[in-house]
C-alpha positions in Angstrom: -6.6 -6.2 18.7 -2.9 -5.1 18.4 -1.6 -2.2 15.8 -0.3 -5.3 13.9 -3.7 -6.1 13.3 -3.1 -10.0 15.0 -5.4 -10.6 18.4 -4.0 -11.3 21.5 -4.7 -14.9 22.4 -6.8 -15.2 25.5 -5.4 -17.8 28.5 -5.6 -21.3 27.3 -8.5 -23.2 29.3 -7.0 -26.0 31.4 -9.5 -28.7 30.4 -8.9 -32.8 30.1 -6.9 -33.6 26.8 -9.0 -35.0 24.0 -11.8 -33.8 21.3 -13.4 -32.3 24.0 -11.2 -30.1 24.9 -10.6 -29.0 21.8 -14.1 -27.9 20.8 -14.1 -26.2 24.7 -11.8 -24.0 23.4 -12.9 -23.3 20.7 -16.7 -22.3 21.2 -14.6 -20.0 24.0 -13.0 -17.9 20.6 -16.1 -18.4 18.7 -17.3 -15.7 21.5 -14.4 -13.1 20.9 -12.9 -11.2 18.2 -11.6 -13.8 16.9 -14.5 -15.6 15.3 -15.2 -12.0 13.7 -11.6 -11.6 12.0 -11.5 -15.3 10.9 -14.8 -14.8 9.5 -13.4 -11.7 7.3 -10.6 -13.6 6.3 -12.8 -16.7 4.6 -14.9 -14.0 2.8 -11.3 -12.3 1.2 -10.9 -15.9 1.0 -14.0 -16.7 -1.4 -13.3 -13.3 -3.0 -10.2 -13.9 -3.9 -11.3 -17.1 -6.1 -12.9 -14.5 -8.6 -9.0 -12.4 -9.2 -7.9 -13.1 -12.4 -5.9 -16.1 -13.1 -2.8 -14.5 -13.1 -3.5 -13.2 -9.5 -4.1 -16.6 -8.4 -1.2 -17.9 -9.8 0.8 -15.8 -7.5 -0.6 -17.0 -5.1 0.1 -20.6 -5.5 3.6 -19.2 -5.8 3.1 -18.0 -2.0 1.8 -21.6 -0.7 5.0 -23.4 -2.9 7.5 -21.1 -1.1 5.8 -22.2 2.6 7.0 -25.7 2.5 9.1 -25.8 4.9 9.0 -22.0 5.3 8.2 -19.5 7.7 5.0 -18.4 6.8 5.0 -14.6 7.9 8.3 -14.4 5.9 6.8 -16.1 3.0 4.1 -13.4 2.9 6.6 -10.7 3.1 8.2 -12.4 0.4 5.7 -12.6 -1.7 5.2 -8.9 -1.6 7.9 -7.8 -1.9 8.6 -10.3 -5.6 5.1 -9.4 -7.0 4.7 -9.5 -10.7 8.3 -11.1 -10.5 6.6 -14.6 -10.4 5.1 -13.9 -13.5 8.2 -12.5 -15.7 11.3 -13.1 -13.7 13.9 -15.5 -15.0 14.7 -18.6 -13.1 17.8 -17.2 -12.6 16.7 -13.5 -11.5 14.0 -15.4 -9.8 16.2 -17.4 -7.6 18.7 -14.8 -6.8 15.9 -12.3 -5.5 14.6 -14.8 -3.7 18.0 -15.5 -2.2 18.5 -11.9 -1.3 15.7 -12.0 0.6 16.2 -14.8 2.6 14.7 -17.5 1.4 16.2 -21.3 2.3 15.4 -22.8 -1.2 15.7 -19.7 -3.6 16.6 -22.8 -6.2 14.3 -25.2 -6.1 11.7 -22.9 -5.5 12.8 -20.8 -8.5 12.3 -23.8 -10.7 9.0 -25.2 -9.5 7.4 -21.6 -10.2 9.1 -21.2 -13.7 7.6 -24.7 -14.3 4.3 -23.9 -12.9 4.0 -20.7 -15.3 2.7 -23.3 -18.1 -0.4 -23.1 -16.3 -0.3 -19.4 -15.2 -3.2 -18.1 -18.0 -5.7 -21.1 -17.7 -5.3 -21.2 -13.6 -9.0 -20.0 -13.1 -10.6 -22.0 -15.6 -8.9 -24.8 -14.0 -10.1 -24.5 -10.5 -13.6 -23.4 -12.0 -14.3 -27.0 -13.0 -15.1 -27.8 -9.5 -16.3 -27.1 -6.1 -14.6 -29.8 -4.6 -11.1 -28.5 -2.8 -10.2 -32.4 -2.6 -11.1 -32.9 -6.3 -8.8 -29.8 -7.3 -6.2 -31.1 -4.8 -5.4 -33.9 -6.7 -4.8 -31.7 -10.1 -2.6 -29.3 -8.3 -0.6 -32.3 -6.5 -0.3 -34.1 -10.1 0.5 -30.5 -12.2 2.0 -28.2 -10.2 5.6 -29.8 -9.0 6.1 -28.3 -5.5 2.9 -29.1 -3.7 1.8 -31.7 -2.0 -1.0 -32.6 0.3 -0.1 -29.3 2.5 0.7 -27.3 -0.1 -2.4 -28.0 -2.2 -4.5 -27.6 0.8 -3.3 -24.3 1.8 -3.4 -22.8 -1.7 -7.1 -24.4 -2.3 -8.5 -22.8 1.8 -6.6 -19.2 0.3 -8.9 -18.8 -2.5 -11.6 -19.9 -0.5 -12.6 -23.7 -0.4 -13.4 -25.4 3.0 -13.0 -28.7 2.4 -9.5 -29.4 2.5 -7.1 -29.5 5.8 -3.7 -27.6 6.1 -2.0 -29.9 8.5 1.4 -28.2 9.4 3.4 -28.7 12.3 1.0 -26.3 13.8 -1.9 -27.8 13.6 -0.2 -30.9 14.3 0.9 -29.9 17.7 -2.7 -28.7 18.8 -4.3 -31.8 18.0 -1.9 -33.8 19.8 -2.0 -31.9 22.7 -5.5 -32.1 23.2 -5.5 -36.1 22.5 -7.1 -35.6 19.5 -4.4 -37.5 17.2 -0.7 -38.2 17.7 1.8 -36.5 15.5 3.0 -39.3 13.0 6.6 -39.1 12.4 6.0 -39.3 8.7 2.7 -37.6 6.7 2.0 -39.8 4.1 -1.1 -39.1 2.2 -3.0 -42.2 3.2 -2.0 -40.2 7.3 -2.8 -37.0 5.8 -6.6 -38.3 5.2 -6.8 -39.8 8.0 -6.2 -36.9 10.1 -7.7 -34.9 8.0 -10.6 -37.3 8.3 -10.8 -36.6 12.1 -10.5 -33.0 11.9 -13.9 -33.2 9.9 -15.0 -34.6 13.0 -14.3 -31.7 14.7 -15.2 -29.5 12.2 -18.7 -30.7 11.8 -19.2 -30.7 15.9 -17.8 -27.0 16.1 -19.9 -25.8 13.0 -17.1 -25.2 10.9 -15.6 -25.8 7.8 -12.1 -27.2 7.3 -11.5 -23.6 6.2 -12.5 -22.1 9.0 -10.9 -24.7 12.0 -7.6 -24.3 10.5 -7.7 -21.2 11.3 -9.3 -21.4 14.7 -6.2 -24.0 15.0 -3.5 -22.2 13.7 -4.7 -19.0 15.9 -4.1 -21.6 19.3 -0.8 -22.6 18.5 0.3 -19.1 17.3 -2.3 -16.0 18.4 -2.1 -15.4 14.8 -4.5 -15.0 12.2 -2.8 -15.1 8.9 -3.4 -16.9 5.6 
């Protein structure tokens, strides 16, 4: 493991493009470190979901600023404006976010002020259910700023491994091994449909949704983040 506490991607097995492939290589980080430290993160993951509501909310705030985002620098981000999702202006909000570099300090600025409404009742909300798809479709319908992606990502954070994260990322690694082609547009009826395949894989491979995005996003990047 490096000091930055990321693994080092091993060689990428030359196998024949398709599913196959994919769960080859796979099953080959299920037997390194890897499978350990993406195990560690679902657990934080599931513990997470118990934070209070106000912790969770700033979390969401996290997955609205990735759209379209760099993800490490949305987690720097994040840290580094705290409590200010919870009691920033929209103004303040959006020029701290500009200072620190963010591409959409407005918009973003104004989705999370909107959001706040639902700051305080956040864990009760996402109590109601166990079902990440179930919960996706309140978040997509009351939280202006996330979408299918967005949703996803926020739902797999505080631990629920039924949904799919499918950024450019993943995207990539399942068209490279032949396991879908990157549509040009992700609509949501595309979204479950690839998302529907990558159940596929993820019942084959032993994993949840959860868990493969990471596995996936770890193959495209040698990263295991959030």
């Amino acid at each position: 493991m490096q000091p930055n506490g990321f693994l080092t991607r091993p060689h990428r097995i030359d196998a024949m493009n398709g599913p196959n492939s994919l769960l080859i290589e796979i099953n080959e980080l299920k037997r390194t470190d890897v499978r350990d430290t993406i195990e560690d993160r679902m657990g934080e993951f599931r513990r997470f979901r118990r934070r209070p509501s106000l912790d969770l909310f700033k979390e969401l705030c996290f997955c609205i600023l990735t759209a379209n985002f760099n993800a490490e620098r949305a987690i720097r981000i994040q840290a580094e404006v705290g409590d200010g999702f919870l009691v920033m202006t929209e103004d303040g909000l959006a020029r701290r976010l500009k200072t620190l570099g963010y591409r959409y300090p407005n918009t973003r600025a104004e989705y999370i002020a909107e959001a706040r409404q639902h700051a305080g009742s956040l864990r009760t909300v996402l109590g109601s259910s166990e079902s990440g798809c179930e919960l996706r479709e309140w978040l997509i319908k009351n939280i202006k700023g996330l979408g299918m992606k967005e949703s996803s990502h926020f739902l797999r954070n505080i631990g629920f491994g039924d949904v799919a994260i499918l950024d450019f990322h993943i995207l990539d690694v399942l068209e490279e091994h032949g396991v879908v082609e990157r549509p040009k547009t992700l609509t949501k009826a595309k979204y479950l449909e690839i998302e529907n395949e990558l159940q596929r894989v993820a019942e084959l491979a032993g994993l949840t949704l959860g868990e493969l995005d990471l596995y996936l996003w770890y193959m495209e990047t040698g990263k295991v983040l959030k």
